[in-house]
Backbone bond lengths (Angstrom), bond angles and torsions (degrees), N, CA, C in turn:
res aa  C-N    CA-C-N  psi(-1)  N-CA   C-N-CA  omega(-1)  CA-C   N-CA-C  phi
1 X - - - 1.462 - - 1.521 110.90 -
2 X 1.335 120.69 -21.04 1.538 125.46 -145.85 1.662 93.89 -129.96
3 X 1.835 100.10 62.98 1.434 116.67 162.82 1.552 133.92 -44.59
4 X 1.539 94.98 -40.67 1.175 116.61 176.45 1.242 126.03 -121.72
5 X 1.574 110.57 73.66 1.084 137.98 -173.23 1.729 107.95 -66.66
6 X 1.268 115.74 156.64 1.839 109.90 -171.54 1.401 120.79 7.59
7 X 1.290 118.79 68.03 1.499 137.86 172.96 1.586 89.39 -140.14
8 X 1.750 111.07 133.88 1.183 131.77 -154.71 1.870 87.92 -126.49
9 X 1.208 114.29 155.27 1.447 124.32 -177.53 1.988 107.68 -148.22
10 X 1.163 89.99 117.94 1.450 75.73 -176.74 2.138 95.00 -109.79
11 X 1.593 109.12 135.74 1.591 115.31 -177.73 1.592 94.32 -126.12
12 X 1.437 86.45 112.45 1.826 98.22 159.35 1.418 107.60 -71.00
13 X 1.453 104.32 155.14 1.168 106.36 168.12 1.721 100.59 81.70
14 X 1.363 142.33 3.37 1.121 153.74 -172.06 1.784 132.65 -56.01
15 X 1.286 96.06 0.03 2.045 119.16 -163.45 1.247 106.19 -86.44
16 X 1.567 115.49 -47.60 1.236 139.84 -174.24 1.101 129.73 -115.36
17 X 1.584 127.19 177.57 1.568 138.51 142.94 1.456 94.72 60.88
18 X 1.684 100.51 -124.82 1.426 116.39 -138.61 2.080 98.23 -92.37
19 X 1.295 96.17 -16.63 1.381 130.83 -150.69 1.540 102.71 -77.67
20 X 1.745 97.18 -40.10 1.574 126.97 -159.42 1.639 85.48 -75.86
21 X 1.796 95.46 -71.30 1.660 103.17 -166.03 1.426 106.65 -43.68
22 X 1.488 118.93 -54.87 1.545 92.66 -176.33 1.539 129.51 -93.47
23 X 0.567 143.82 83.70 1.368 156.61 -136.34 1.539 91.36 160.76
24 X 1.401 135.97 -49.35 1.230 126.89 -172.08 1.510 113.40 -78.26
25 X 1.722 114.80 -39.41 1.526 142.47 139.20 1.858 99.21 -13.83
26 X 1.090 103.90 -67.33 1.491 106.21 -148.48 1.640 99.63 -78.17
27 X 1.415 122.82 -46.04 1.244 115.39 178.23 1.941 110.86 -69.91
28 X 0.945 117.25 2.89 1.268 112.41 170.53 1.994 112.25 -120.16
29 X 1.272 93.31 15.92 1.445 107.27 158.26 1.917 115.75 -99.00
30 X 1.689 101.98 -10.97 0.845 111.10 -158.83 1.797 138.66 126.20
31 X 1.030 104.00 -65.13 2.032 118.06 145.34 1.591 106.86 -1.62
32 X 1.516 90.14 120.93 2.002 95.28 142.19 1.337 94.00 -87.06
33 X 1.293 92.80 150.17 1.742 103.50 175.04 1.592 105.99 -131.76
34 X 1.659 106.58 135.55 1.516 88.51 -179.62 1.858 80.47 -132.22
35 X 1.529 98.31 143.99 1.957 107.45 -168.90 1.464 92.72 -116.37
36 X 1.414 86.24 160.84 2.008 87.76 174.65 1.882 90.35 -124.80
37 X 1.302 90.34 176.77 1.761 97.48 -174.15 1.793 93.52 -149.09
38 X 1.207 97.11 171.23 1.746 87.00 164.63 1.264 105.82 -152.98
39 X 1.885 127.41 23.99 1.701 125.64 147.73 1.743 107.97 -141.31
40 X 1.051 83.87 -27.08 2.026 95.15 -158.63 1.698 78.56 -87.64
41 X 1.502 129.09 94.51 1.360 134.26 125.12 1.304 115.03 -49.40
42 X 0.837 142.58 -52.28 1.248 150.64 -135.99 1.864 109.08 -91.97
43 X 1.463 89.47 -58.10 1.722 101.65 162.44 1.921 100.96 -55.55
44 X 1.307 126.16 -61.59 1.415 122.04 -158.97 1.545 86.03 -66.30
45 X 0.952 142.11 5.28 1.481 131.52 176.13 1.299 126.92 -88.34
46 X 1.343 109.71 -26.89 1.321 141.55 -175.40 1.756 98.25 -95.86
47 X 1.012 106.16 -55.60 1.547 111.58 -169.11 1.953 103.69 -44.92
48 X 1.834 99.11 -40.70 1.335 106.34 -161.75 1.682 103.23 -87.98
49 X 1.680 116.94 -7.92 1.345 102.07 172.70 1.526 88.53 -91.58
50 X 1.389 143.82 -27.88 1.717 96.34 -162.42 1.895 103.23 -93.27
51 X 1.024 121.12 -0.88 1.460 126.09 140.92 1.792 125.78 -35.89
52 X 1.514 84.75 -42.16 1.704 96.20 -177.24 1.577 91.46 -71.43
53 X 1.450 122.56 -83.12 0.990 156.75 162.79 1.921 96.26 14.83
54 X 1.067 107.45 -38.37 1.555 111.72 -169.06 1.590 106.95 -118.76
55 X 1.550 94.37 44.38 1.438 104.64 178.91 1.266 146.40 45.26
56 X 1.830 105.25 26.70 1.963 120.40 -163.17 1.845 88.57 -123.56
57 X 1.385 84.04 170.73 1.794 77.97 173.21 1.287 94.88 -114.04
58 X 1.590 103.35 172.30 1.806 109.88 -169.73 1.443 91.14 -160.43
59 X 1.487 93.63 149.39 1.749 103.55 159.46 1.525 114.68 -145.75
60 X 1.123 125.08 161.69 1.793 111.61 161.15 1.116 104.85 -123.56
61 X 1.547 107.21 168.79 1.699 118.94 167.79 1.040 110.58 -134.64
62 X 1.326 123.25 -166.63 1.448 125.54 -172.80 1.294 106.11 -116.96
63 X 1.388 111.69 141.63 1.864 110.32 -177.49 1.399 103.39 -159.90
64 X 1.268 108.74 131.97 1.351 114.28 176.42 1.480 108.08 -124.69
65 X 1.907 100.60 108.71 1.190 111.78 -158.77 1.244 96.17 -78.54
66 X 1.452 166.78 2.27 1.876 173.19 -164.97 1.596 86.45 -106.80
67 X 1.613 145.45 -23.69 1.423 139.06 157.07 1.391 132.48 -87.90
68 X 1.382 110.25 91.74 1.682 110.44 -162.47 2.034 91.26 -78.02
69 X 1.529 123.59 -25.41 1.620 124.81 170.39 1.279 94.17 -58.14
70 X 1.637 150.13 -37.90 1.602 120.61 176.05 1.472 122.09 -85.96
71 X 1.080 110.96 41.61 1.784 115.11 -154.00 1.755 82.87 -86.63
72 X 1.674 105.67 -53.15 1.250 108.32 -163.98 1.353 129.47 -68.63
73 X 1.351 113.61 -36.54 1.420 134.02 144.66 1.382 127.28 -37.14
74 X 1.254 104.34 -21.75 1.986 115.28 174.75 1.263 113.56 -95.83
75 X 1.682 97.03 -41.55 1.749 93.35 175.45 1.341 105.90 -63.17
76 X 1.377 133.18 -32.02 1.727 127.52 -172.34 1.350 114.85 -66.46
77 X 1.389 117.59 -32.61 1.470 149.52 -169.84 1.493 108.88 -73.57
78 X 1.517 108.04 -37.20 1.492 124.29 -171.56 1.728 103.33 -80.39
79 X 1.074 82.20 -68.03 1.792 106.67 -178.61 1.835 103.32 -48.08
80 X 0.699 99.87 -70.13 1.702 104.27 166.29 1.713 109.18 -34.43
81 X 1.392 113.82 -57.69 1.376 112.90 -174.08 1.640 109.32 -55.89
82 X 1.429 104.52 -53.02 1.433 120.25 178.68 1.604 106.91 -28.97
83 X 1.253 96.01 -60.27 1.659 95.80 -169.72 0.905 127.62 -108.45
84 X 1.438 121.15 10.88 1.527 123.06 139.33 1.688 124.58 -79.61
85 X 1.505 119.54 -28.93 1.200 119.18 -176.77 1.243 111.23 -106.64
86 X 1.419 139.64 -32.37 1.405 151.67 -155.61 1.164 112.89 -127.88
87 X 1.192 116.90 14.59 1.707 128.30 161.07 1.302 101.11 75.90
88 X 1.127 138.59 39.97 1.958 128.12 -174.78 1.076 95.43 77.60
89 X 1.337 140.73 -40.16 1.621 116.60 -155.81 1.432 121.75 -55.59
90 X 1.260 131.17 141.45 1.732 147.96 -169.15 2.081 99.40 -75.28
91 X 1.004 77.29 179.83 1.599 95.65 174.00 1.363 115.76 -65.03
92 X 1.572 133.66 125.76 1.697 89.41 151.53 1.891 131.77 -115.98
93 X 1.694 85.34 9.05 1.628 118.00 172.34 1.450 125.31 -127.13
94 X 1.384 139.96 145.26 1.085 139.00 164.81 1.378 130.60 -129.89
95 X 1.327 121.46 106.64 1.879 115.38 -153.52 1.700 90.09 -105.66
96 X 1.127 137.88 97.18 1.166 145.82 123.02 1.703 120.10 -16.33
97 X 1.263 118.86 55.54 1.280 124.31 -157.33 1.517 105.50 -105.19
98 X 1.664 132.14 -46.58 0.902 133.30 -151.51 1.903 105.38 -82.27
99 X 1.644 104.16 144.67 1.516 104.69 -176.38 1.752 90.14 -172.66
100 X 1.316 115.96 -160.83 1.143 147.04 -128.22 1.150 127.70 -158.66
101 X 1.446 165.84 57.16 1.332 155.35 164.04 1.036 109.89 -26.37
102 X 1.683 103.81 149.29 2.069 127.92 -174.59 1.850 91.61 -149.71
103 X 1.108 123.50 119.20 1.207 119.81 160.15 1.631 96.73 -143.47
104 X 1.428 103.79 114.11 1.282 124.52 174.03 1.278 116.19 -165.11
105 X 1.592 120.02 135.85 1.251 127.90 -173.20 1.586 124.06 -52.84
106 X 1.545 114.79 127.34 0.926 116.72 -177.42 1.309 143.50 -17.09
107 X 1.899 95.69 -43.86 1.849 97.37 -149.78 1.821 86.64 -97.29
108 X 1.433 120.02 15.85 1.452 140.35 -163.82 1.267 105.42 -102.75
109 X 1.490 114.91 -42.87 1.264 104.70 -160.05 1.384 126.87 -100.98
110 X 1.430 124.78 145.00 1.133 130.90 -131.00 2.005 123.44 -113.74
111 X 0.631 126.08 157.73 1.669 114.57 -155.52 2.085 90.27 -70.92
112 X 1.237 120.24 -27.04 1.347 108.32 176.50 1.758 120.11 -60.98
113 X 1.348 91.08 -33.04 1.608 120.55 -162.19 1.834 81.90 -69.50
114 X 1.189 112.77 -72.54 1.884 121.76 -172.75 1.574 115.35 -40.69
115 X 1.699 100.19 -31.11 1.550 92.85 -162.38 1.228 96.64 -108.03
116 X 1.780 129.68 -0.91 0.950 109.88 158.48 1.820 125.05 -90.99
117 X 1.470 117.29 -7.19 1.612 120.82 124.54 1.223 134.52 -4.59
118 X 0.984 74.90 -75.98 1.674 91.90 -164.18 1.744 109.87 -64.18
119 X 1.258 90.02 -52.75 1.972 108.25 -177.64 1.514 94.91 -56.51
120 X 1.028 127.73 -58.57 1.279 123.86 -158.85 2.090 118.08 -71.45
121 X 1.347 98.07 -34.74 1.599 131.34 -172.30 1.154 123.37 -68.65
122 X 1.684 103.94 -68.73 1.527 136.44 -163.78 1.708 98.30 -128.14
123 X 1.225 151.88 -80.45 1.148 130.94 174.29 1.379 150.81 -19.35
124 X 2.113 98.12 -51.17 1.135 98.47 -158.78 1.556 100.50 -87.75
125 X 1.692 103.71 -25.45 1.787 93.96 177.18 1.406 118.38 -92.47
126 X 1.250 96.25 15.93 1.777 102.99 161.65 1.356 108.74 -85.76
127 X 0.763 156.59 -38.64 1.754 157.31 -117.26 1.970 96.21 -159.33
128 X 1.169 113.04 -19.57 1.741 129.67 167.21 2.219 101.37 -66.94
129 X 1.383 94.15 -63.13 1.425 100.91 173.84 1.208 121.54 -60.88
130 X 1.320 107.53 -41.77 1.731 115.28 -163.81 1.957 88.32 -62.43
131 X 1.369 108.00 -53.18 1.541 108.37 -168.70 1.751 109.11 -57.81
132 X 1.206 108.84 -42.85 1.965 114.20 -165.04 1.538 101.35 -72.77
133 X 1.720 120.07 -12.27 1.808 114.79 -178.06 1.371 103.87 -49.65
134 X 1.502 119.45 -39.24 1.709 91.12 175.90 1.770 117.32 -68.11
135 X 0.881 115.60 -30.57 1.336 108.44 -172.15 1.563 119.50 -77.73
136 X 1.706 107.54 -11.41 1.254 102.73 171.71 1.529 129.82 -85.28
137 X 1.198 123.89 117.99 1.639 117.09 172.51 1.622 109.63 -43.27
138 X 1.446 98.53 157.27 1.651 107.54 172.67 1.693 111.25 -88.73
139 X 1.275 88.67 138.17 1.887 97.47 -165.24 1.698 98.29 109.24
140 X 0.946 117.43 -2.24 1.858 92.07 175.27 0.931 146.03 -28.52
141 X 1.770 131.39 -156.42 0.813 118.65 138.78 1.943 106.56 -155.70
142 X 1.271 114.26 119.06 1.488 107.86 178.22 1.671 116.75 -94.58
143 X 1.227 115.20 130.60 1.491 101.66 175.63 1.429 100.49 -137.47
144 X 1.596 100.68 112.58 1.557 101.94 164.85 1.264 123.85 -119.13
145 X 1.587 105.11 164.51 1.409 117.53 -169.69 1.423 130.90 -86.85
146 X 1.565 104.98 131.25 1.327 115.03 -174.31 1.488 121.09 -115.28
147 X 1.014 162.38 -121.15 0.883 164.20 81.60 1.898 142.87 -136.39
148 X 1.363 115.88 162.12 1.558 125.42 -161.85 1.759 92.43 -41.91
149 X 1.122 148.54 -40.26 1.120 152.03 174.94 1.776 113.42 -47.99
150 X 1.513 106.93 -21.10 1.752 101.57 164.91 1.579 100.94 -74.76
151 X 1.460 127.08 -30.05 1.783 110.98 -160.28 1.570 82.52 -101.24
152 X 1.104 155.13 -61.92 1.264 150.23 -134.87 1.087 127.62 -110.73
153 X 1.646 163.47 111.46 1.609 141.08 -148.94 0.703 101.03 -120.72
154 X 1.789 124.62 137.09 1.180 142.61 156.52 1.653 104.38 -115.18
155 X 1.312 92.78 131.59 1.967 110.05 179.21 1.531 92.17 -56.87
156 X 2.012 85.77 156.41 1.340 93.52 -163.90 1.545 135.37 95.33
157 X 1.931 107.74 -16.09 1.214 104.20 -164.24 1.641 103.72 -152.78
158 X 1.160 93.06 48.60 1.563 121.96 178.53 1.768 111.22 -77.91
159 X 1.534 95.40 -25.83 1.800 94.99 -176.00 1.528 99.63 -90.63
160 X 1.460 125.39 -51.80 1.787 130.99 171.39 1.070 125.18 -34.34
161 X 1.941 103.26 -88.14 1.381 104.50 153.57 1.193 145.37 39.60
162 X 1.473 100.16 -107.93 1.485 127.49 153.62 1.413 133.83 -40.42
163 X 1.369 104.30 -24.58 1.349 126.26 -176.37 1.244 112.47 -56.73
164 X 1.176 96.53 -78.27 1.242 155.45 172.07 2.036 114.92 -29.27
165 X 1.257 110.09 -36.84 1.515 160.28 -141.35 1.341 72.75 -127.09
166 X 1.253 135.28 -124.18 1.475 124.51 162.58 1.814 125.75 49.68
167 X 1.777 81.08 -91.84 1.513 109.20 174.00 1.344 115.90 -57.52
168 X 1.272 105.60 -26.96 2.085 109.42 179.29 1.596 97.99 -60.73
169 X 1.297 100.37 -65.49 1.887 109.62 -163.52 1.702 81.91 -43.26
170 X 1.459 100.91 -74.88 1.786 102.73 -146.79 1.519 98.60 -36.53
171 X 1.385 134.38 -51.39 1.426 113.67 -174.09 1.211 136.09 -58.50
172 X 1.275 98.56 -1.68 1.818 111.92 -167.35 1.814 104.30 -111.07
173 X 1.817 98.27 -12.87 1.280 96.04 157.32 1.817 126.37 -94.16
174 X 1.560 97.61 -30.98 1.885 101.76 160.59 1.584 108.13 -46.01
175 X 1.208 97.57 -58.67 1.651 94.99 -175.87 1.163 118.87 -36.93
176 X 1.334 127.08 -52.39 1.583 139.22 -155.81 1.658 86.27 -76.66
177 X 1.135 119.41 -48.18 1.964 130.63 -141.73 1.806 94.19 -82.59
178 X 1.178 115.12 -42.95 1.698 137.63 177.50 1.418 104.73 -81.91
179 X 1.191 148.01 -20.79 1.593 135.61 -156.16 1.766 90.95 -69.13
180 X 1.154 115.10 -40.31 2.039 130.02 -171.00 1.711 91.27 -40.83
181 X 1.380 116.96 -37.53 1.700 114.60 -156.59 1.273 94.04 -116.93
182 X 2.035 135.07 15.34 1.423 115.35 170.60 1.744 112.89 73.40
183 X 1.496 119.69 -6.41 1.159 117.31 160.08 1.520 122.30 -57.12
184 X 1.278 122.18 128.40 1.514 113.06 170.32 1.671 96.69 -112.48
185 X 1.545 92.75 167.02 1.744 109.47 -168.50 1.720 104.46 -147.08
186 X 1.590 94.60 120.74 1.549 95.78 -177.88 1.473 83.44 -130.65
187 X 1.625 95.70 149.47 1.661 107.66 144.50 1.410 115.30 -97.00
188 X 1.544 111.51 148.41 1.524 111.09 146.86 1.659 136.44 -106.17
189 X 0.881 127.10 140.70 1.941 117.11 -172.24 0.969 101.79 -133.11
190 X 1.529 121.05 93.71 1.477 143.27 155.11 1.209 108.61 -34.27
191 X 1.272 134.33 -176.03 1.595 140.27 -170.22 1.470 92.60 -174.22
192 X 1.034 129.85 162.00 1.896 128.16 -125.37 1.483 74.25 -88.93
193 X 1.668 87.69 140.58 1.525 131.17 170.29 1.018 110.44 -117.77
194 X 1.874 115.96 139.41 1.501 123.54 174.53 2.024 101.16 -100.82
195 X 2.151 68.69 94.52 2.078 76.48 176.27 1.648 77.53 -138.53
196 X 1.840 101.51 -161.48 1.537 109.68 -172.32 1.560 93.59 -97.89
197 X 1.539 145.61 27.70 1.237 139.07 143.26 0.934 100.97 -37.31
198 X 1.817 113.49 137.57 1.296 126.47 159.83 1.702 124.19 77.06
199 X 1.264 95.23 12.39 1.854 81.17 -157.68 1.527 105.80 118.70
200 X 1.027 119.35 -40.35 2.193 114.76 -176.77 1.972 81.51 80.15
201 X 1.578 108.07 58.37 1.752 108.63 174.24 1.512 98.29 -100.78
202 X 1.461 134.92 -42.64 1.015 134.01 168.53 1.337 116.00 -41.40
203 X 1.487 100.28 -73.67 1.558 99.80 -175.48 1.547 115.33 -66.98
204 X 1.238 128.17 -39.09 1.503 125.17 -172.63 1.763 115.64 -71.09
205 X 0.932 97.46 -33.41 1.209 104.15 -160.58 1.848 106.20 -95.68
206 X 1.305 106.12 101.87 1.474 121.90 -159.67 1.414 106.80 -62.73
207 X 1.341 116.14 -50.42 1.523 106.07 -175.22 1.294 123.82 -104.34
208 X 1.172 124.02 38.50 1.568 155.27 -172.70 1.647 91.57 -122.15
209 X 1.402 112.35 -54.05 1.367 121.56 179.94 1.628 131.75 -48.12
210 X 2.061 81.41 -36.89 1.970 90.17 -174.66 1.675 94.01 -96.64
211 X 1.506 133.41 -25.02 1.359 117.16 173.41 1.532 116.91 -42.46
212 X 1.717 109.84 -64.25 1.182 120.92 169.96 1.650 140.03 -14.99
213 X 1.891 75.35 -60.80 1.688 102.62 -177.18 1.627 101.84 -64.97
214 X 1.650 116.01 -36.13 1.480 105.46 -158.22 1.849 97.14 -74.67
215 X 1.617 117.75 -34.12 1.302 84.18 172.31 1.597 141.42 -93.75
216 X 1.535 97.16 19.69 1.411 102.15 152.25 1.533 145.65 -72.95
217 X 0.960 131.90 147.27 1.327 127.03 -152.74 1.220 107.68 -76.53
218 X 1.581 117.24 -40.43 1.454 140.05 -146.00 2.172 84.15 -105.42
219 X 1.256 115.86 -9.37 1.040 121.30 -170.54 1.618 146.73 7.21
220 X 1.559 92.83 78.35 1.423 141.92 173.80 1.774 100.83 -161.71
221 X 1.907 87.98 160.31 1.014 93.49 178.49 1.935 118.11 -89.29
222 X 1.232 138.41 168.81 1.350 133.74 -179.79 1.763 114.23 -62.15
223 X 1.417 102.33 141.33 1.356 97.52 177.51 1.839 103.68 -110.68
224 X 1.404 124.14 -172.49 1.382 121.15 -179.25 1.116 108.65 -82.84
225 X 1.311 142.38 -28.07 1.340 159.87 -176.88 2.132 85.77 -58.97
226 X 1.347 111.59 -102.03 1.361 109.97 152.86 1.779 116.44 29.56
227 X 1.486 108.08 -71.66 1.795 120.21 -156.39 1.894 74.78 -97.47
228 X 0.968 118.78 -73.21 1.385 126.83 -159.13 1.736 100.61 -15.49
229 X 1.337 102.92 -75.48 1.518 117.64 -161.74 1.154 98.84 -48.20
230 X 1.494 135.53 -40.70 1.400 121.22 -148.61 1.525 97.92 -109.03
231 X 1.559 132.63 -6.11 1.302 117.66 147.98 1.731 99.70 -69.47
232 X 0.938 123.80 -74.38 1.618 116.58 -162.52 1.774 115.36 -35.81
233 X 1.462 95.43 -25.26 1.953 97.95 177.08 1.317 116.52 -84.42
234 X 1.600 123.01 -8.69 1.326 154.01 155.36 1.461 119.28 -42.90
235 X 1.467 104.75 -62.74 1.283 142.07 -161.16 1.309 104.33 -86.82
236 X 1.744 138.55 -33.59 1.658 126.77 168.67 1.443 95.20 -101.96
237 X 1.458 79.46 -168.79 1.429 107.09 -170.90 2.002 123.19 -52.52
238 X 1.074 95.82 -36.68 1.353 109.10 -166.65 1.950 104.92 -66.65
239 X 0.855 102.76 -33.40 1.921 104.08 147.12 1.057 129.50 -77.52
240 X 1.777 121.28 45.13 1.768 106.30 -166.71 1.500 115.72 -79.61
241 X 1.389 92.15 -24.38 1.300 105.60 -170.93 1.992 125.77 -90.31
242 X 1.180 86.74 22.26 1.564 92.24 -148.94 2.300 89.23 -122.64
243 X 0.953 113.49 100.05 1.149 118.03 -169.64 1.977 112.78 -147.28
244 X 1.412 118.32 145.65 1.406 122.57 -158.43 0.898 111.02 36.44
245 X 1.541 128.18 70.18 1.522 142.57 158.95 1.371 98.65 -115.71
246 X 2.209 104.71 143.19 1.396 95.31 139.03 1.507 113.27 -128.64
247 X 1.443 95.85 136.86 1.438 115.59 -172.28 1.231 114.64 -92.98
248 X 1.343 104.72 116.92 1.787 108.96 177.63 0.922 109.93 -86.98
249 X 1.602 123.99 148.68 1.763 129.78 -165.03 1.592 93.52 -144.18
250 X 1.492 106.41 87.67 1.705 108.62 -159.71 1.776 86.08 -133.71
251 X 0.650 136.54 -31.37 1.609 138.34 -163.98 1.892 94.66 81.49
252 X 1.107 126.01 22.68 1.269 114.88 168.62 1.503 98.90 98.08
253 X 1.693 134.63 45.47 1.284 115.62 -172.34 1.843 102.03 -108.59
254 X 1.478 93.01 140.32 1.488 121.59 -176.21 1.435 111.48 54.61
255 X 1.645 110.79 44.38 1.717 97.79 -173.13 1.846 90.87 -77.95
């Protein structure tokens, strides 16, 4: 079962949602996994015992991806963890997972609203990666998150979106900039999941739920289990070959 034996994965965004499942994905592929959070201690606490629980080691930290001034302070924090808990060993995955929902009407939304987008979206795991290259071994693997909202528009999501859209290019430029060190770089772009993104509107909200589902192909909407697996199949070996892709994880919605 334990393919990926001493290969370490670090998933922002790791407490919850999509972030939680894989990270949970990955240590039962094998992976230590260590997650960061930036309020829910308590959730990343839990996250890191049933991690334990399945015989990998885990830790979290705290990161607040909207602060590119704690970038440096995390790498010290990280690096430190590394070699006090994980024997020195480096990275050998990086899931760029953690973010934020904005759905508000265009002619509404506001330059705080955009730049906190951006910081959170496209900034912080730009300048997040650029800092962790020392800690990553050569051969990686980075997979960050995008989502069905770069190919398809729904009002309301003019500030994300884009973001998001963003994050596609940039991986297809890591790829090119990283290929020298055997790093590969995928995005993934979920297509609405019933998690607490956004409000828990997907999942709570029942007949929002069956619109969705009807224009999916696979018809239902995505669950975390769903995104989980296919970042964690990203993240070992068995994707070596599979690099500057973005992979949509929609069940087939509005092709």
């Amino acid at each position: 079962m334990f393919q990926n034996l001493n290969k370490i994965a670090l998933v922002t965004g790791g407490s919850r949602g999509l972030g939680k499942d894989a990270a949970l994905q990955l240590a039962a592929k094998g992976f230590d996994v260590i997650i960061t959070y930036q309020t829910k201690i308590t959730d990343s606490t839990e996250v890191v015992e049933q991690i334990s629980s399945l015989g990998k080691k885990a830790a979290a930290l705290q990161l607040d991806l909207s602060s590119s001034a704690s970038f440096t302070e995390f790498q010290n924090q990280l690096s430190a963890l590394l070699t006090n808990n994980f024997n020195g060993r480096k990275l050998d995955a990086l899931v760029n997972n953690a973010g934020v929902g904005l759905n508000m009407p265009f002619e509404s939304t506001t330059e705080d609203a955009i730049d906190a987008m951006m910081n959170i979206h496209f900034k912080g795991p730009y300048l997040l990666t650029q800092k962790l290259l020392p800690l990553l071994n050569d051969g990686s693997s980075i997979v960050n998150t995008s989502s069905g909202l770069a190919r398809f528009s729904f009002a309301g999501y003019s500030a994300y979106g884009p973001m998001k859209a963003a994050v596609d290019s940039l991986s297809r430029y890591q790829a090119v900039e990283l290929g020298s060190r055997k790093i590969r770089v995928n995005s993934v772009a979920p297509g609405a999941i019933a998690t607490d993104f956004g409000g828990g509107f997907v999942r709570d909200n029942t007949e929002f739920n069956q619109v969705l589902a009807s224009q999916t192909a696979l018809g239902r909407v995505g669950l975390p289990d769903d995104i989980g697996s296919v970042v964690a199949f990203l993240c070992s070996d068995e994707s070596k070959w599979i690099n500057a892709q973005r992979i949509e994880v929609s069940g087939g919605f509005n092709v």
